[in-house]
N, C-alpha and C positions, 0 to 999 in steps of 0.2 A: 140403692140409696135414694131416700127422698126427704124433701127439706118441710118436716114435719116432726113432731114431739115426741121425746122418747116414748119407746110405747114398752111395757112392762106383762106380758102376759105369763099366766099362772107359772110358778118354775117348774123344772122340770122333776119329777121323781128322785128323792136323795138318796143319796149313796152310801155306804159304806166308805168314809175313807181307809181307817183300818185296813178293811178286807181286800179294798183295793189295790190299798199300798204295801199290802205283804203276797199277794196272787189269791190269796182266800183258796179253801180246797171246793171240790166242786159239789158236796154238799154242806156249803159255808153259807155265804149273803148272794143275795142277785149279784150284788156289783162283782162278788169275783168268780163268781161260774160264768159270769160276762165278761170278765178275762178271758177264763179258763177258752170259753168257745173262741174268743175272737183270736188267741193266742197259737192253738190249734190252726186255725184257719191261713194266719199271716205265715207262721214260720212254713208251712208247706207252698204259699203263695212265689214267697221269697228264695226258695230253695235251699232253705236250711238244713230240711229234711225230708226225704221223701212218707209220701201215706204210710209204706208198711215199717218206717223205721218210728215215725208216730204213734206205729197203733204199739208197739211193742215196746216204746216209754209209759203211753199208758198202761199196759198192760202189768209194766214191771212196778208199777205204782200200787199194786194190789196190796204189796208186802206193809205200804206204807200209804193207807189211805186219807191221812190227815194231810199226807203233804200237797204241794201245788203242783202243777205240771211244769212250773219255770223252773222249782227246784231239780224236777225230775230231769228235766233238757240241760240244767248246768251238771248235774252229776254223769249222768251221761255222751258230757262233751260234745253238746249239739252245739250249742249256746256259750258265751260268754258273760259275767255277771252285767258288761259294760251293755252288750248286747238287750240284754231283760231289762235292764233298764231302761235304754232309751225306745225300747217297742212297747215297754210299760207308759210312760207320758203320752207316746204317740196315740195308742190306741184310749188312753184315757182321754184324751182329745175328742179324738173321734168321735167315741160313744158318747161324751156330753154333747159335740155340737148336731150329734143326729137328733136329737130335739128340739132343735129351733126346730118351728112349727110353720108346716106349709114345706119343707123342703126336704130330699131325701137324699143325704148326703153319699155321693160316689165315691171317691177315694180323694187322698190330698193330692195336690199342684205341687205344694212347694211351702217352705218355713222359715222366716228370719227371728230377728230376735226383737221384730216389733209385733208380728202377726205370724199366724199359720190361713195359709189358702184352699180353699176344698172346690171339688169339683162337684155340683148338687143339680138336683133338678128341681124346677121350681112345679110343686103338682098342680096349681090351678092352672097355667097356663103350659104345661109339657115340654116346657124348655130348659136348657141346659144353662146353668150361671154358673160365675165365681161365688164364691162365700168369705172373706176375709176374718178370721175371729182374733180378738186381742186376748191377748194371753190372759190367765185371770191374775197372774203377778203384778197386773197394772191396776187391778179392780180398786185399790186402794188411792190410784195417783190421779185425784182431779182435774187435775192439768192433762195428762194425757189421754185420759177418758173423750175431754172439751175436745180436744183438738182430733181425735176419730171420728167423732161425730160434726165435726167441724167441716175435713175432708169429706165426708159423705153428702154435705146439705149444700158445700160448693160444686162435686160433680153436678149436685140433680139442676144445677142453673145452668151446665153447658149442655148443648145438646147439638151436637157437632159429630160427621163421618169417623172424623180419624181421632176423637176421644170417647176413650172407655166411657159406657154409657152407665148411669148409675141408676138401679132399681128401689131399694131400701138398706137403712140405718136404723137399726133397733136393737132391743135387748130384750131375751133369752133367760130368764134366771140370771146365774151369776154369766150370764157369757154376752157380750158386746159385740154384733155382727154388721157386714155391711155387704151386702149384697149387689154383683153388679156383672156386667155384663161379660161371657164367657169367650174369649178370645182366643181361638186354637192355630198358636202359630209357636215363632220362637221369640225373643227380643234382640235388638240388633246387638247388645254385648252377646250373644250367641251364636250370632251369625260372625262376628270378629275373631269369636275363640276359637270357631270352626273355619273362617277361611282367612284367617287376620287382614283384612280387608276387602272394603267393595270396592267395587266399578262402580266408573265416575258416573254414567248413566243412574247406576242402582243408587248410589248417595243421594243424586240430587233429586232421583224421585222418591225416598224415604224424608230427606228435610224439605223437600215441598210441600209433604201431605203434615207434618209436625209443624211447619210453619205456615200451615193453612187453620190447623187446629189451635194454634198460637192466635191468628188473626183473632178467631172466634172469641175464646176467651179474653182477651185482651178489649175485646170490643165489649164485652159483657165488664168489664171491672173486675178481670181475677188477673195474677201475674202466677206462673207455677213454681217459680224459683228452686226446678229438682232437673230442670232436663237432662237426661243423662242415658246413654247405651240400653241400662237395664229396665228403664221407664219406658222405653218404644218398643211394643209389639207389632210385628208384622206376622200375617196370613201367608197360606202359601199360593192365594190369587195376588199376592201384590199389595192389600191393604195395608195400610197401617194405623197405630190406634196409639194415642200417648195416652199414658197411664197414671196413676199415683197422684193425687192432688194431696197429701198429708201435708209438704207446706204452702198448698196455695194461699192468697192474701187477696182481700180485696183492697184496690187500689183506694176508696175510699176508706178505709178501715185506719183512722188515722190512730184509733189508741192502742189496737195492735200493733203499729207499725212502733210507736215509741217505746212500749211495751219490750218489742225488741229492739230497740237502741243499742248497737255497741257489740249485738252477737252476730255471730256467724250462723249463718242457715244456710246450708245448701250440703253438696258433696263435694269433697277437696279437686278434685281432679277435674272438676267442670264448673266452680263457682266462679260468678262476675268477683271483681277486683271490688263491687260496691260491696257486694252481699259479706264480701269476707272482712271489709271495714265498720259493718253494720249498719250500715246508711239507714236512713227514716224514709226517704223521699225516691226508694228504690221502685224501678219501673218498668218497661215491658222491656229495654233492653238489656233487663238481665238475663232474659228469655233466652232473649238473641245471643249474649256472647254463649250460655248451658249450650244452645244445641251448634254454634260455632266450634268449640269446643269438643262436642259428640263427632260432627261431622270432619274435625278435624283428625279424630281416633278413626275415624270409617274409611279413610281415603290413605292413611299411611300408617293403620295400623298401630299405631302409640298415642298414649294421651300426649296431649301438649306439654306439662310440666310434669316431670317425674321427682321425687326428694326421699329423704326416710322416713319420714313420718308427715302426716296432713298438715302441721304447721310450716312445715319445710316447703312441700305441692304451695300452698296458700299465696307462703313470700313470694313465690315466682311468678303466681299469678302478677302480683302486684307492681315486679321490681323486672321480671324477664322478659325480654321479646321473645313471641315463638318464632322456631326454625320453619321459614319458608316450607308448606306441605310438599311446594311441586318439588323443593332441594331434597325431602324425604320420598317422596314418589316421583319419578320426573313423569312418569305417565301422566298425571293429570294435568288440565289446561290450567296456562295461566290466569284465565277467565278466575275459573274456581278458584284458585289461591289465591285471587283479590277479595275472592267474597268471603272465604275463611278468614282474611287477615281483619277486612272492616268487622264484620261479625264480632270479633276478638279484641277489636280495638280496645286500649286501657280506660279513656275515658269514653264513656257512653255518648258523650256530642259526636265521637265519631265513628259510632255503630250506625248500623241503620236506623232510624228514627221508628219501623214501627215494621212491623210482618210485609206490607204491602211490598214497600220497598224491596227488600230481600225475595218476595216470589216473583218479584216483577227479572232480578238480576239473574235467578237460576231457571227463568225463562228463556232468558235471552242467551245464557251459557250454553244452554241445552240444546238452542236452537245454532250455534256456532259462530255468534257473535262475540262483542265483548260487552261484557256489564255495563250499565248505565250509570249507574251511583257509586260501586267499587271502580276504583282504576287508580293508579301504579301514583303515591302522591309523590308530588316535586315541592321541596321546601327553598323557592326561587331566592329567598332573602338569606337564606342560610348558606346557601350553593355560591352566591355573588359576592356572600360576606368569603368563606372561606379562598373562594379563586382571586378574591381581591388582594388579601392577606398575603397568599402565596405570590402576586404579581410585585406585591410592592414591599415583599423583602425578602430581599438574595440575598445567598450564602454571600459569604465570605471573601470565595473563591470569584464568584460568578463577575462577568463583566457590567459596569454597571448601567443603568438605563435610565435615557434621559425622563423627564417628567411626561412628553411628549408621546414617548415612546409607551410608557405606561398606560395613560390614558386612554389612548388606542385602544390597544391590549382587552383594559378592561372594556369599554364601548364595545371592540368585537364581542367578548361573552357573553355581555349582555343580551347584546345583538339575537346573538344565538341560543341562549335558553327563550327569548321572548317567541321567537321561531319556532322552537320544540314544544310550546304550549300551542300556540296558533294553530302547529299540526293538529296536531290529540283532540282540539276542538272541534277541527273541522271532522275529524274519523269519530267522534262522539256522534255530531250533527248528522253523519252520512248514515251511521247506525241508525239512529232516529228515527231519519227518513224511511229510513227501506223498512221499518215497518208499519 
């Protein structure tokens, strides 16, 4: 990815759609003899069918040399039509994007339903990259074309360890790519699925390096507003790398910001409480509550709010306290389920104010202390009102007490919440000190 102008070179040699779209026989058009071969090739890759049960569908193709070799493998109950099918789009994929130019594509990563990912090498320099391509379904929607190339010109401003690093953003003929750096590991929703949870060690060195790669961008004028399990990739030395900027924003960018006035952007299960109201004036601690949220799923194994559908997840952002991590884990430290819970806070005044803060507290956890900025809130006015309430009105039954007697009463509580802050001060200050 780089934050430069579309660039438009020659397209690529045209196809046969027809011939493509029916298998073409293999003395038909290029584009379906370049089925024919690649089709050959995959179903023996995949174990559909072994070489000599291949050669002997071609073989029995003699009788019928107009036909295709897909028909042959459906008649023969290799295949399934579902099957020819979806290796038909797939490898149609493939063979357009092995023309972007400068890159020889290896096999695909992986496919959603915004992009497919390929594994390439880049020839001038003999390295191995991602390749992103957006479907050509979208070649039509301007808005979504802007905002791929939009993502692409924001990576190429960070340039930070633990985000995906961005090489180029360009277009291909009909095909819109973005090219960036090749991460060979798993993502931590992978690491969840396989061990439904990390150790507390392993968490809080994954959200140190994603909140070190937060600082960065944050300092630059981008917010990511996507963090989530499936956007962090981790190596298997230990690195990690955040991924996906499709909805990054710059924090300046105020006419996008109103632009999206009133919608929801993010992922249900990890969005801030702002982002799912549509706030305008949304800001680096929406960061904070996505990977609060992430790290909340990492240490006990569930998101925070589960419902039946995303607007259901949303409300509870909005309207539920989460369940205490350590009451779902009790393994992990208090420490940490302070910093999950500020993390998560509802309103952002009482999130951490900014990445700093938060690596400074999973410093200090790591190291067996207690957080600096998270810690355990006492609402004294709330506590004094209600003990008050209960002092100065007995049942019914109860014997009654003089005014005297009340007063006390309440002066001792007082007494004694003003004593239990006094402590926590002094054990904040001792912490302090000792480092």
């Amino acid at each position: 990815m780089s934050d430069q102008p579309d660039s438009s070179p020659n397209p690529p040699e045209s196809t046969s759609s027809d011939a493509t779209r029916n298998g073409g026989g293999e003395g038909g058009s290029r584009a379906g003899a370049g089925f024919e071969t690649l089709l050959g090739r995959v179903v023996i890759e995949r174990g559909l069918v072994s070489p000599d049960e291949l050669e002997g569908v071609r073989n029995a193709r003699e009788d019928d040399p107009e036909g295709s070799l897909a028909d042959a493998l459906l008649r023969s109950g290799f295949m399934t039509p579902s099957q020819v099918d979806r290796l038909r789009t797939e490898l149609e994929s493939e063979k357009s994007t092995a023309r972007i130019p400068g890159y020889k594509i290896i096999r695909k990563l992986g496919a959603g339903a915004m992009a497919t990912v390929f594994l390439a090498k880049q020839l001038s320099l003999d390295r191995l990259v991602a390749i992103k391509v957006l479907p050509r379904r979208y070649n039509d929607n301007a808005d979504f074309i802007a905002r791929f190339y939009k993502e692409g010109r924001a990576a190429a401003k960070l340039n930070d360890p633990n985000i995906v690093a961005a090489y180029d953003v360009a277009q291909s003929g009909e095909h819109h790519f973005f090219v960036m750096e090749f991460v060979d590991g798993e993502t931590v929703f992978d690491r969840i699925s396989a061990n439904k949870r990390f150790e507390e060690l392993e968490a809080i060195s994954v959200t140190r390096q994603v909140g070190s790669a937060l600082q960065h961008a944050h300092a630059r004028g981008f917010i990511h507003r996507d963090i989530k399990p499936k956007n962090i990739m981790m190596t298997e030395s230990g690195d990690v790398k955040l991924a996906d900027l499709g909805l990054a924003r710059a924090l300046s960018d105020k006419e996008a910001a109103e632009a999206e006035a009133g919608k929801a952007y993010g992922t249900p299960f990890y969005i801030s409480p702002e982002q799912i109201r549509g706030k305008v004036d949304i800001g680096p601690q929406a960061d904070i509550y996505g990977l609060g949220a992430t790290l909340y799923h990492m240490v006990t194994g569930r998101v925070p709010f589960h419902g039946k559908n995303p607007s259901e997840v949303m409300h509870r952002h909005l309207k539920d306290e989460i369940i205490p991590p350590d009451q779902v884990n009790p393994s992990i430290s208090s420490g940490l389920a302070q910093i999950i819970e500020m993390m998560m806070a509802k309103d952002p005044r009482d999130r951490y104010r900014n990445a700093e803060e938060l690596l400074e507290d999973l410093d200090e956890v790591e190291a067996g202390r207690p957080p600096r900025h998270a810690r355990s809130a006492m609402d004294i006015a709330s506590v004094v009102s209600s003990m008050s309430a209960d002092a100065g009105a007995p049942s019914m039954n109860a014997p009654r007490r003089e005014k005297g007697d009340t007063r006390a009463l309440n002066l001792a509580m007082i007494a004694g919440l003003v004593l239990s802050v006094l402590v926590n001060l002094i054990l904040v200050a001792v912490a302090v000190s000792n480092t």
